[in-house]
Structure formats: structure tokens, C-alpha cells
N, C-alpha and C positions, 0 to 999 in steps of 0.2 A: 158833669157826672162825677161819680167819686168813687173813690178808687176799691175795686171790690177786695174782703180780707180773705182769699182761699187759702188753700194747704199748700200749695209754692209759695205764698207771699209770707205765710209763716215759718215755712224753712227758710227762706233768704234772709228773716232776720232775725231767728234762731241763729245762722252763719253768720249775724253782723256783714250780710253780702250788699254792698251797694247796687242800686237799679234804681232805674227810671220808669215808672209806670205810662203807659198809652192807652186811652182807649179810643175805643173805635168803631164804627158802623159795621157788625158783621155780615155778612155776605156768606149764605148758601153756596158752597161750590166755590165760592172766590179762592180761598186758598190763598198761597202767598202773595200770591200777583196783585192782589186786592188789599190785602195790612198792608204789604209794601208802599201802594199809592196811596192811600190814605197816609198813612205815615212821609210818605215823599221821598223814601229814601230808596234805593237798589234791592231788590228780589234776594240778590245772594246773600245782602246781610241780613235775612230775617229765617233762621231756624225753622225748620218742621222738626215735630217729634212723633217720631213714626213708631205705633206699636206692631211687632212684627212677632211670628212665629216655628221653631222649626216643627221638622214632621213630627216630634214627640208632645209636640203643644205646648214647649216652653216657651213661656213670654222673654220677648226684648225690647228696647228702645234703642232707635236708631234716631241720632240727630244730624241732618242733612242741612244743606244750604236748599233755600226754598226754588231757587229754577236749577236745580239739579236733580235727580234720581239714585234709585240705591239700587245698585247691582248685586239680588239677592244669591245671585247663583256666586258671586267672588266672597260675598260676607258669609254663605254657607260655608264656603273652604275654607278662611280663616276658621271659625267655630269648629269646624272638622264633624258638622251634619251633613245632613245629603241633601234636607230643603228647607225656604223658609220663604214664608209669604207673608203677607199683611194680615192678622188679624179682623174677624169680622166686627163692625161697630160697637155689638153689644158684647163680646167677648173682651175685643179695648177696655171699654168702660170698666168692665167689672174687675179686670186687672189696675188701671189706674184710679180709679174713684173720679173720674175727668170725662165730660160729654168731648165726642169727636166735633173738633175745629177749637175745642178750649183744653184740650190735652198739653199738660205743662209737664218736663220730667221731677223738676221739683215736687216732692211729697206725695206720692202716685201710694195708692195703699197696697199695693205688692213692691216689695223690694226684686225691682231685675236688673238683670246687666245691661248699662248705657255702653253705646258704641256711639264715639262722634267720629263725623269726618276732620279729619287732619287740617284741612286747609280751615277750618272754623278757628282755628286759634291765632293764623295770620291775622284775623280783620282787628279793626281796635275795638269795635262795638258791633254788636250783636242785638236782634229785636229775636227775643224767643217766647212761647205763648204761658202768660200766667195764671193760668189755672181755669180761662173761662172764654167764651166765646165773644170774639170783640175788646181784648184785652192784651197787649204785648208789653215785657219787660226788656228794656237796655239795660245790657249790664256788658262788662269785659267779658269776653271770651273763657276768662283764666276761671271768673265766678262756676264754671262748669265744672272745673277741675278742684274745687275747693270745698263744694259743695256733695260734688254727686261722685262715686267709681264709675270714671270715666274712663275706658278704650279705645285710645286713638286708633282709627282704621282709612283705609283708600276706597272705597267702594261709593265713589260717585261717578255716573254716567251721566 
């Protein structure tokens, strides 16, 4: 298969950002647990990017490790809202330009504020999704910091 060209893969080298493309048999529902095994590697290094919302309807991106969860009630207090939840499917889309399960932070066509979890920059590599469903990029950790305004935060449960 060959390697699709979305709007992550041309931000990444727009940034001259090194990465390794993967693809992969997507899976309805699989979720990380499922790129992880196909890929063969651990759940925690493969990124979800979670489009999330406070009560005023502003879009965020949250990047998680994938058998983790995002403690929305800790990341509202950080933010200093009162609530935020996940965004519904087609509301995602229409904030990133990205079908959900190929949701990539690189190149989303609203600019919003990324929040990663902190311990995402311990790993040496990272599988995060590029831009399409059945698709993960390895890159360093740091690529996220180089690339995207990234907000280091604590909000995994």
C-alpha cells in the first residue's frame, strides 16, 4: 500500500520533521488497542488525539497515551472552564478536516490549543495518527513540540 499524502504528512515536511509511516487494517471501534497490535508494539506508545470541548464550544486537542484516559474534570481546572467533554463526531470533523479514527493534530483546519500528556515526551517513539484511518506516523516525541503549540499537562487517568 502507499503511503497516503494528507495535510499532517505535508506539515511534517513542511517542518523537515522526520517519521515513519504505517499502515494498517483499520478496525471500527479498535481504537488503540488494535494500531498497537497490528503495529506490535505497547498501547502507551501510540497517541490518541482527542478533539474535546469546553461549555463555550471552544475546540481543543488533547493527546493522550492510548490505554490511558483524560481526566476532563482536572484539564477543565487547568483551562480555568467549568466543563469539557468530547466533541460530537461530526462537530470533530468539521473542526479538523479529519474523519474520526484518522484524526492527526498535524494540519487540522482550525487552529486550536494542543494539550499533551507530559509523560508522552519520556517515550523515545511515539505511533500518532496521520491524517487518515489505518494510518500511524513514528516520530520522536520532541516532533510534537516542534511542529505543533504544545501544552504540557497531567491529566491521565
Amino acid at each position: 500500500m502507499k503511503m497516503p499524502m494528507t495535510a499532517a504528512i505535508r506539515v511534517l515536511r513542511q517542518h523537515k520533521a522526520a517519521f515513519e509511516p504505517f499502515l494498517y487494517r483499520y478496525q471500527a471501534q479498535g481504537g488503540t488497542a488494535a494500531s498497537a497490535a497490528h503495529l506490535g508494539v505497547d498501547e502507551h506508545q501510540v497517541v490518541k488525539t482527542l478533539i474535546l470541548e469546553d461549555e463555550r464550544r471552544q475546540p481543543l486537542v488533547v493527546l493522550m497515551h492510548g490505554d490511558r484516559q483524560v481526566s476532563t474534570k482536572e484539564l477543565a481546572r487547568l483551562r480555568g472552564v467549568k466543563t469539557i467533554h468530547p466533541c460530537k463526531p461530526e462537530i470533530a470533523q468539521k473542526h479538523t478536516g479529519y474523519q474520526v479514527g484518522g484524526t492527526s493534530p498535524f494540519g487540522t483546519k482550525k487552529t486550536m490549543p494542543v494539550y499533551a500528556e507530559s509523560s508522552i515526551f519520556a517515550l523515545d517513539l511515539i505511533y500518532i495518527n496521520g491524517g487518515k484511518r489505518g494510518f500511524l506516523v513514528g516520530i520522536k516525541p520532541e516532533v510534537l513540540k516542534t511542529v505543533l503549540a504544545v501544552t504540557t499537562v497531567d491529566v491521565a487517568t
